[in-house]
One Martini backbone bead per residue (centre of mass of N, CA, C, O) as a GRO file, in nm:
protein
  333
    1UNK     BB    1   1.871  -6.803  -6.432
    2UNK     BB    2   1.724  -7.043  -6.547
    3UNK     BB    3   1.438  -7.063  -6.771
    4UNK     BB    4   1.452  -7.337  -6.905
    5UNK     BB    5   1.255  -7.628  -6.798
    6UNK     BB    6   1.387  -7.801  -7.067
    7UNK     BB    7   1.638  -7.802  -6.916
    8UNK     BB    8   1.940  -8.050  -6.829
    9UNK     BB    9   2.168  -7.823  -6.710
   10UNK     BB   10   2.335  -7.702  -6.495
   11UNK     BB   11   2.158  -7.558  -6.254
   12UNK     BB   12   1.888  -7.318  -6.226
   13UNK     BB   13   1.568  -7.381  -6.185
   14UNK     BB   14   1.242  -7.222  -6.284
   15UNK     BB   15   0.915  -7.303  -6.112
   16UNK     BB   16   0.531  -7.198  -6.193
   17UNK     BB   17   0.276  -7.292  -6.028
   18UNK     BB   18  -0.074  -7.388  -6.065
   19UNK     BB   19  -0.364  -7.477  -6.007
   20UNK     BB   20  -0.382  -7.769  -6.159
   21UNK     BB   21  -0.094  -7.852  -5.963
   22UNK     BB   22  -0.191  -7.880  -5.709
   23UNK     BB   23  -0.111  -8.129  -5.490
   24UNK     BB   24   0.132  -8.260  -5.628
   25UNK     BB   25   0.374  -8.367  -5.636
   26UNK     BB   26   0.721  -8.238  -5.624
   27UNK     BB   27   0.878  -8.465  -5.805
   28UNK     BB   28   0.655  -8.480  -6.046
   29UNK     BB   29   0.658  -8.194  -6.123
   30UNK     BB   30   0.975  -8.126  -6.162
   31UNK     BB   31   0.986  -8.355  -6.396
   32UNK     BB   32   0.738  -8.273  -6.607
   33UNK     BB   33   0.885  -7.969  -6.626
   34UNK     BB   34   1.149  -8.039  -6.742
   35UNK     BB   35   1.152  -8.366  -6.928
   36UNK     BB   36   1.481  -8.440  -6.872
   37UNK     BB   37   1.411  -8.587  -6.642
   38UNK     BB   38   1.401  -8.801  -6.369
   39UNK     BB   39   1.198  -8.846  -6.077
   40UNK     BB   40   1.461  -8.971  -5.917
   41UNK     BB   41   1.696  -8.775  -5.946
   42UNK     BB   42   1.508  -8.578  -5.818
   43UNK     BB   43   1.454  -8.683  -5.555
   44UNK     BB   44   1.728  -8.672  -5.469
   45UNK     BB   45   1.816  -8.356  -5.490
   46UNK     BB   46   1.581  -8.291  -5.300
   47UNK     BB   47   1.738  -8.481  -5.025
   48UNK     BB   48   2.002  -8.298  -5.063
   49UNK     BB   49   1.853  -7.971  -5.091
   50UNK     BB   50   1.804  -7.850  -5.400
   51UNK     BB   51   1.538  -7.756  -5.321
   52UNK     BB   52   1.331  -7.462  -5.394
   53UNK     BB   53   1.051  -7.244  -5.206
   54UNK     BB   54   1.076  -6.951  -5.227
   55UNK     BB   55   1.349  -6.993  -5.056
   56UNK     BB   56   1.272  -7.259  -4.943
   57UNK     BB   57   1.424  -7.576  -4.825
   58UNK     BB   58   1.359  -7.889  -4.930
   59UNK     BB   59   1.286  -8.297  -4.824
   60UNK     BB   60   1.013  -8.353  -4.973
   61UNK     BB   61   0.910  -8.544  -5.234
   62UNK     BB   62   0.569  -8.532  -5.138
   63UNK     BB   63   0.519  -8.235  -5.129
   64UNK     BB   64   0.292  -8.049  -5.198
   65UNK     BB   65   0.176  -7.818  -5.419
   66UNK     BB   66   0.162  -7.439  -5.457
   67UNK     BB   67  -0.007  -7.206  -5.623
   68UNK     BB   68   0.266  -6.959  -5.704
   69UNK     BB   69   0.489  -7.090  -5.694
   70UNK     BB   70   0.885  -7.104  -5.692
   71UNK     BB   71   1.094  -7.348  -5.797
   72UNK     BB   72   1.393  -7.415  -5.740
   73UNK     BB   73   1.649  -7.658  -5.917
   74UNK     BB   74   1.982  -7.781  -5.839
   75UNK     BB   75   2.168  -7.880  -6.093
   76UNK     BB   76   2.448  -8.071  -6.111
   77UNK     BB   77   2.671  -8.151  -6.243
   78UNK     BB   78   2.813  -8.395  -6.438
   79UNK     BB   79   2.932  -8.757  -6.403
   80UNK     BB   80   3.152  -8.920  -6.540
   81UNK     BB   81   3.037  -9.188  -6.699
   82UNK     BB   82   3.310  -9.293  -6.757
   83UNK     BB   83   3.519  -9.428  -6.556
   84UNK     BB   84   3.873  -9.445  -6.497
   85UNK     BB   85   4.106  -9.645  -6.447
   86UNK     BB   86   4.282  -9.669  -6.123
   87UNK     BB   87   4.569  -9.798  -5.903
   88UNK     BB   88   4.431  -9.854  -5.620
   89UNK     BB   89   4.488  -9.999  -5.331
   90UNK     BB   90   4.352 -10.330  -5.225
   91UNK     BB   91   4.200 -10.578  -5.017
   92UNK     BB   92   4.147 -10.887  -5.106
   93UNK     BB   93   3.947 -11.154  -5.036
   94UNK     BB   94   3.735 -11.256  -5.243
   95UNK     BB   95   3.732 -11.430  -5.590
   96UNK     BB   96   3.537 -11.426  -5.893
   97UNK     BB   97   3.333 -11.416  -6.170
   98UNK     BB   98   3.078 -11.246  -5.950
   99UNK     BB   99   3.278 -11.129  -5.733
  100UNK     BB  100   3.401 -10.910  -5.486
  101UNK     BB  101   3.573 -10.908  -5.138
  102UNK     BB  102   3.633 -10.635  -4.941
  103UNK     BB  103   3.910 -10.396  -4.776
  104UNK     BB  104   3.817 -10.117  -4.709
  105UNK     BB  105   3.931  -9.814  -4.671
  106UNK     BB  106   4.001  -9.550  -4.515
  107UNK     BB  107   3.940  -9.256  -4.738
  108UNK     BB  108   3.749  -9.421  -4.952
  109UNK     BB  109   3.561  -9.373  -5.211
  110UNK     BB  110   3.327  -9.528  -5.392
  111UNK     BB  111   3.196  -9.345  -5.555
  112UNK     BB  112   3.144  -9.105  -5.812
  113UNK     BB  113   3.134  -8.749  -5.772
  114UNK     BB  114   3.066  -8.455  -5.696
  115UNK     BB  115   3.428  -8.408  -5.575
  116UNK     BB  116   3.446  -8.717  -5.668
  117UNK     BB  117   3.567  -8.827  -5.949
  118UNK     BB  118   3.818  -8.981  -5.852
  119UNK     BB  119   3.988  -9.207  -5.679
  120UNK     BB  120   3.817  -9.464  -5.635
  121UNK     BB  121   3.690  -9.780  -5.621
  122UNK     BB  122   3.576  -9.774  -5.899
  123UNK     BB  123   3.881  -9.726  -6.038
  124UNK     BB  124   4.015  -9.971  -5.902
  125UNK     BB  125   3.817 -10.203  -6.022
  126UNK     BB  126   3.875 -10.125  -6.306
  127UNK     BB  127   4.169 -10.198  -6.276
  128UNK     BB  128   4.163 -10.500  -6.176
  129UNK     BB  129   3.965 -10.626  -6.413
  130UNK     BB  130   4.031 -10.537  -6.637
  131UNK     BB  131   3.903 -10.551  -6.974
  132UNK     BB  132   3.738 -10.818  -6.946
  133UNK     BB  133   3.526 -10.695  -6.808
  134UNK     BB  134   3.146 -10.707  -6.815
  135UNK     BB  135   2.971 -10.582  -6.667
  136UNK     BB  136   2.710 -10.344  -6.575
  137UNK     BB  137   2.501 -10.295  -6.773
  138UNK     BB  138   2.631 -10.106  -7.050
  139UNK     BB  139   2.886 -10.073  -6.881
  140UNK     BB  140   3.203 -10.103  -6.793
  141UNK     BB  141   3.093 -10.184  -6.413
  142UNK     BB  142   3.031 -10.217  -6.121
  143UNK     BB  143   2.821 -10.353  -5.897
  144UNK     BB  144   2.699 -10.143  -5.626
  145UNK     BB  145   2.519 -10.289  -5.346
  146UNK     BB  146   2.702 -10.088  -5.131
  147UNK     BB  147   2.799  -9.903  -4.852
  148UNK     BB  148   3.066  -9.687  -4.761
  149UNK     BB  149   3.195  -9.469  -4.614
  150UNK     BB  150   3.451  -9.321  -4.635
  151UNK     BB  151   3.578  -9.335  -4.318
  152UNK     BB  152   3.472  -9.625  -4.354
  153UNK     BB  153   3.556  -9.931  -4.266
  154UNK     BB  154   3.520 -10.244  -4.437
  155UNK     BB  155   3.322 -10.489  -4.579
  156UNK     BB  156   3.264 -10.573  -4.907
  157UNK     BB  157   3.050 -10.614  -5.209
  158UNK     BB  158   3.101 -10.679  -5.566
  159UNK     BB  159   2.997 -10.721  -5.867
  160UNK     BB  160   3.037 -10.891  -6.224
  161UNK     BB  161   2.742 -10.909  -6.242
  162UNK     BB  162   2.386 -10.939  -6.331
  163UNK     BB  163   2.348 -11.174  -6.104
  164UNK     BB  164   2.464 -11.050  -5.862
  165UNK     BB  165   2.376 -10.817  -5.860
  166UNK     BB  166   2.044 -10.862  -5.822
  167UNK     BB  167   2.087 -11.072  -5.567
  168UNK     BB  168   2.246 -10.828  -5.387
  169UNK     BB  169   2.045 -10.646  -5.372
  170UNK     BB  170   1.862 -10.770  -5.284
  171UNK     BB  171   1.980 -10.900  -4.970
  172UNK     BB  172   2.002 -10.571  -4.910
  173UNK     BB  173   1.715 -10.526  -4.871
  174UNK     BB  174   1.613 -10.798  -4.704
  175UNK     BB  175   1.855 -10.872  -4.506
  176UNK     BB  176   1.958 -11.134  -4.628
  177UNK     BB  177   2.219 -11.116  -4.383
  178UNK     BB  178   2.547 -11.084  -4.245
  179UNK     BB  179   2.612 -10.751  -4.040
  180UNK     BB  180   2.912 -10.612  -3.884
  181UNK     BB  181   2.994 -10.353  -3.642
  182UNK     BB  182   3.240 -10.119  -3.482
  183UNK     BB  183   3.253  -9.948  -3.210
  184UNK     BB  184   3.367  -9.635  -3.076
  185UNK     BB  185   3.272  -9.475  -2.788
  186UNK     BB  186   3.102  -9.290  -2.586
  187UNK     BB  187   3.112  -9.396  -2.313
  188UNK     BB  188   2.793  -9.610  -2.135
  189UNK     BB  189   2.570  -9.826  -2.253
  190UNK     BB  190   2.207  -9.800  -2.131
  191UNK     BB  191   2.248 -10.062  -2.158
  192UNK     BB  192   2.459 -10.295  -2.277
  193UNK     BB  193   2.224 -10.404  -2.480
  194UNK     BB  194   2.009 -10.375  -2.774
  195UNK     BB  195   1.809 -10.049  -2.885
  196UNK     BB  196   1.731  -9.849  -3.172
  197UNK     BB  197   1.507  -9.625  -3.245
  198UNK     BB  198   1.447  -9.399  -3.556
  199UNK     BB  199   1.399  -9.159  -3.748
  200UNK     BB  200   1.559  -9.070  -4.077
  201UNK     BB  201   1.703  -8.744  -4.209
  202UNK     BB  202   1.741  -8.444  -4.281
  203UNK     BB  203   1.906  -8.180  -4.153
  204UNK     BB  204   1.780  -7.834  -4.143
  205UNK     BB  205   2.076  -7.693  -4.064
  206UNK     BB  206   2.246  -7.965  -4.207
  207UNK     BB  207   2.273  -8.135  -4.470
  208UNK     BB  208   2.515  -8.325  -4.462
  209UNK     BB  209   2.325  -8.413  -4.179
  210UNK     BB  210   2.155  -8.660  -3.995
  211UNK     BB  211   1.853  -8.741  -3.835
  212UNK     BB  212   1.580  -8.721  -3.597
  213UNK     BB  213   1.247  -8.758  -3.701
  214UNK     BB  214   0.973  -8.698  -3.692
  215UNK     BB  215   0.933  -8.612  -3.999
  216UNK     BB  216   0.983  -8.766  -4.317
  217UNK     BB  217   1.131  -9.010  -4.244
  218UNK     BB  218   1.310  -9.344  -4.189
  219UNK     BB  219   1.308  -9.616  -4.078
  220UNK     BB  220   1.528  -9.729  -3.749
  221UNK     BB  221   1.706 -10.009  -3.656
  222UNK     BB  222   2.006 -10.052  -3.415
  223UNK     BB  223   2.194 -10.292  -3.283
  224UNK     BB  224   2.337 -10.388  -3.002
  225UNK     BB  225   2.703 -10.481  -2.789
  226UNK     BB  226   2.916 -10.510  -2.559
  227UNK     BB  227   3.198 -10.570  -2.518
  228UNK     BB  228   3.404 -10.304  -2.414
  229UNK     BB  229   3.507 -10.136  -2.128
  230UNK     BB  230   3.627  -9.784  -1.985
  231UNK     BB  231   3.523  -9.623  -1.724
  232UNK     BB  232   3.258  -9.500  -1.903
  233UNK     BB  233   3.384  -9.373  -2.121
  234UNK     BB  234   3.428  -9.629  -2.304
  235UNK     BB  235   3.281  -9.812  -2.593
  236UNK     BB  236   3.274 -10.128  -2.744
  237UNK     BB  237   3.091 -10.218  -3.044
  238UNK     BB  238   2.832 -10.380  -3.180
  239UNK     BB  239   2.668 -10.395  -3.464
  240UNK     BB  240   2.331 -10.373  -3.608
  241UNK     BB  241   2.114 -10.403  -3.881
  242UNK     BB  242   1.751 -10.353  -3.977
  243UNK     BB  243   1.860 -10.118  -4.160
  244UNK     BB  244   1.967  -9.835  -4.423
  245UNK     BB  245   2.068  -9.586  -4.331
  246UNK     BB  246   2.211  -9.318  -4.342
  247UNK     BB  247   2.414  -9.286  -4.090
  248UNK     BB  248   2.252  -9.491  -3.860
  249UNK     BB  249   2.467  -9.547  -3.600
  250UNK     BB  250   2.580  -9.268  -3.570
  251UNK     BB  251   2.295  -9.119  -3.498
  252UNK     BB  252   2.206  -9.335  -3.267
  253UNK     BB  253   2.430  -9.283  -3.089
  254UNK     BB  254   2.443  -8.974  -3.041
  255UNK     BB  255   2.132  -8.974  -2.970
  256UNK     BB  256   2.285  -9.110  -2.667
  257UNK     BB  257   2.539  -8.999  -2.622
  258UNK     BB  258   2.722  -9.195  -2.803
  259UNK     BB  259   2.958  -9.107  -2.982
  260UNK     BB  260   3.179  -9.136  -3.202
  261UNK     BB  261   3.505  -9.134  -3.258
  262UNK     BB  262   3.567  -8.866  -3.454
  263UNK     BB  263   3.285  -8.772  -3.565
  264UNK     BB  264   3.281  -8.497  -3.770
  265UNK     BB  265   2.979  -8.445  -3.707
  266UNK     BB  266   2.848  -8.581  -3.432
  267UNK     BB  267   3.100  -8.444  -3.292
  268UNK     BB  268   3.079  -8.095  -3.139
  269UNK     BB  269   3.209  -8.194  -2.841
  270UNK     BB  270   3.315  -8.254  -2.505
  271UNK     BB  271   3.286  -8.508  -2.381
  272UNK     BB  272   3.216  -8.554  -2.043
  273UNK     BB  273   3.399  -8.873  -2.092
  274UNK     BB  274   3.680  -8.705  -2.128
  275UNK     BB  275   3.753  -8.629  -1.799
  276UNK     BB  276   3.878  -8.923  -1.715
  277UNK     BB  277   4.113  -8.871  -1.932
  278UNK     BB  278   4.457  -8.854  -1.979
  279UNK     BB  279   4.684  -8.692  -2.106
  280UNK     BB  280   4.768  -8.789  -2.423
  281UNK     BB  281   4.474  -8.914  -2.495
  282UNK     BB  282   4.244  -8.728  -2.473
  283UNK     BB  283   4.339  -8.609  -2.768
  284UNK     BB  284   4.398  -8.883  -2.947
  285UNK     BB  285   4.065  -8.892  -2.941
  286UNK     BB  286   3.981  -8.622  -3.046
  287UNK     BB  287   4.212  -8.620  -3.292
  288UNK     BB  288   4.055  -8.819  -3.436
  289UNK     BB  289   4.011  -8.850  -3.802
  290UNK     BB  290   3.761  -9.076  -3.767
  291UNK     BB  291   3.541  -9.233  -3.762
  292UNK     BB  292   3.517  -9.526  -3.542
  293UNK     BB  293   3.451  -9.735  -3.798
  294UNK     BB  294   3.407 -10.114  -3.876
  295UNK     BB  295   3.327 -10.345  -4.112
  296UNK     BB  296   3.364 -10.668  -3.950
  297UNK     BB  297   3.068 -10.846  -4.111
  298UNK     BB  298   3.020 -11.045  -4.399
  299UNK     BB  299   2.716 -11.259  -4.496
  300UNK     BB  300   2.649 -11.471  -4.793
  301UNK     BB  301   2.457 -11.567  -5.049
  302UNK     BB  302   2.572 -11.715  -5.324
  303UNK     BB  303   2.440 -11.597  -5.667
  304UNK     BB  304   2.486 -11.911  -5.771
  305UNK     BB  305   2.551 -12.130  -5.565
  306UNK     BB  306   2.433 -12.100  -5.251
  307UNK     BB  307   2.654 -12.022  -5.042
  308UNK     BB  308   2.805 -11.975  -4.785
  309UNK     BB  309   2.954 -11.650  -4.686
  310UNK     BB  310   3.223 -11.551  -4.493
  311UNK     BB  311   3.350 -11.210  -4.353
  312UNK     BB  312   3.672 -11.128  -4.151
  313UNK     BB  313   3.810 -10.808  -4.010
  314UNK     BB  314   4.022 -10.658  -3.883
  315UNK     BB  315   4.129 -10.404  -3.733
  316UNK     BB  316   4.281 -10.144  -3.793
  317UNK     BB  317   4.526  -9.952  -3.711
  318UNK     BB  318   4.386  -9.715  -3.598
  319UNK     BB  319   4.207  -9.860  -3.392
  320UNK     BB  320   4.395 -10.084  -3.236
  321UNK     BB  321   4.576  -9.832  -3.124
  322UNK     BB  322   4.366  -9.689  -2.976
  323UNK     BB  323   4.290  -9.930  -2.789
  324UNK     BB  324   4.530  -9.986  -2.699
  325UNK     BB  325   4.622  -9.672  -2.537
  326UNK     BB  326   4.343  -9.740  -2.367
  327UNK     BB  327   4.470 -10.028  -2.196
  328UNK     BB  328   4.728  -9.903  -2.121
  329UNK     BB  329   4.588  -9.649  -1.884
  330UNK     BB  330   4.442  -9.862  -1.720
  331UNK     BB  331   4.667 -10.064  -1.639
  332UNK     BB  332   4.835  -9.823  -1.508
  333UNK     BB  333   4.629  -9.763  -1.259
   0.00000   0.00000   0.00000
């Protein structure tokens, strides 16, 4: 176990709060006695799961701190500061010189991160834009406003200027655009329209999964609407934010006995609606390799120009071909 409190070098650090330091946020203290971390990177890691206080794992950075205790921070390998560009092809929607506006396919992660040093959208975007590329803050970088799960696919906009980058960020933090995805469910959502509402946090049993939460998350509210069901067992929705937390629509929709098609997380089980479905629907559908969710329209004012601008694409193939074969047995009865 690393013993020096002042490495910011990978592995597990481990500190022993005073009883002066009793009652201050543990993000705070574990980043003042660390001192070569930020406080932000902290409170990240945090939320990770990657502290633990004797041997208890704690995922809420404002936990007061507590005298005597002892706080281990498991700091992660760092990701390579500049991403390499690599040939990887997407689909633009529509570019010029302040962003691209683009069609992320499913299976593509966004940003290098461990586990992920490349292959992502960030090294794919870095080879599109060519050296010629002015990018965001001190590095030759994307400006990443928002994200889509690497599963998840649908219209994503990514800044080339730090003009871009900033008005886009303001933009997805205020909600202030029109962004909307189709979802795949088991069931029938009843109401047929509505709301979820619901704090999200980390799940306590579960890294990897976000749950709802009494304690501790963030507010979370998440509009639908039925375009289309079948038999009460599947209904394709559209869906709306009115906040952006982790893995949002997944978690609220399967808080209501509706989850996603696919969702390797939050579908544990075979859903009581896939009992009307008959083989072999009922296995392709139970054995899509990814939840079946696709961003198909976002819609926001150029940060340049201040035109409105919207975009919209059809389902992918893996997702309207599993339509076409739930209409098609549909059909045949």
């Amino acid at each position: 176990m690393t013993s020096d409190p002042n490495s910011s070098s990978a592995g597990p650090v481990s500190l022993i709060a005073t009883a002066a330091q009793a009652g201050q946020r543990v993000d705070r203290f574990v980043a003042e006695r660390i001192g070569t971390i930020s406080r932000s990177r902290v409170k990240t890691l945090i939320e990770e799961g990657r502290l633990t206080v004797d041997g208890r794992r704690i995922d809420e950075p404002a936990e007061p701190v507590r005298a005597g205790c002892v706080y281990c921070l498991d700091i992660p390998a760092p990701a390579p500061a500049a991403p390499r560009p690599q040939a990887i092809p997407f689909t633009v929607l529509y570019e010029d010189d302040d962003l691209i506006v683009l069609d992320k396919p499913a299976g593509l992660v966004v940003h290098p991160a461990p586990g992920n040093p490349d292959g992502t959208l960030v090294n794919a975007l870095l080879a599109h834009c060519g050296p010629g590329f002015t990018g965001i803050g001190a590095e030759k970088r994307p400006g990443i406003v928002h994200r889509l799960d690497k599963d998840t696919s649908g219209v994503m906009v990514v800044a080339k200027t730090q003009l871009a980058n900033d008005k886009l960020t303001q933009a997805f933090a205020t909600r202030d655009l029109d962004r909307a995805y189709k979802a795949l469910c088991w069931g029938q959502p009843s109401p047929a329209s509505g709301e979820i509402e619901g704090a999200i946090g980390r799940d306590r049993r579960d890294r990897k999964r976000m749950a709802l939460v009494a304690h501790g998350g963030k507010p979370a509210l998440t509009y639908y609407r039925t375009l289309k069901s079948w038999q009460n067992s599947l209904a394709l929705l559209e869906c709306r934010l009115a906040t952006g937390r982790t893995h949002q629509i997944r978690v609220h929709l399967a808080s209501k006995g509706h989850p996603i098609v696919g969702d390797p997380l939050y579908l544990r089980r075979v859903p009581a609606a896939a009992k009307a479905i008959f083989p072999p629907l009922r296995h392709h559908l139970l054995d899509f390799p990814r939840q079946a969710l696709h961003a198909f329209r976002l819609g926001f004012r150029h940060p340049r120009t201040g035109k409105t601008l919207c975009f919209e694409t059809n389902l992918p193939e893996d997702m309207a071909g599993l339509i076409a074969e739930v209409q098609a047995q549909v059909n045949a009865r």
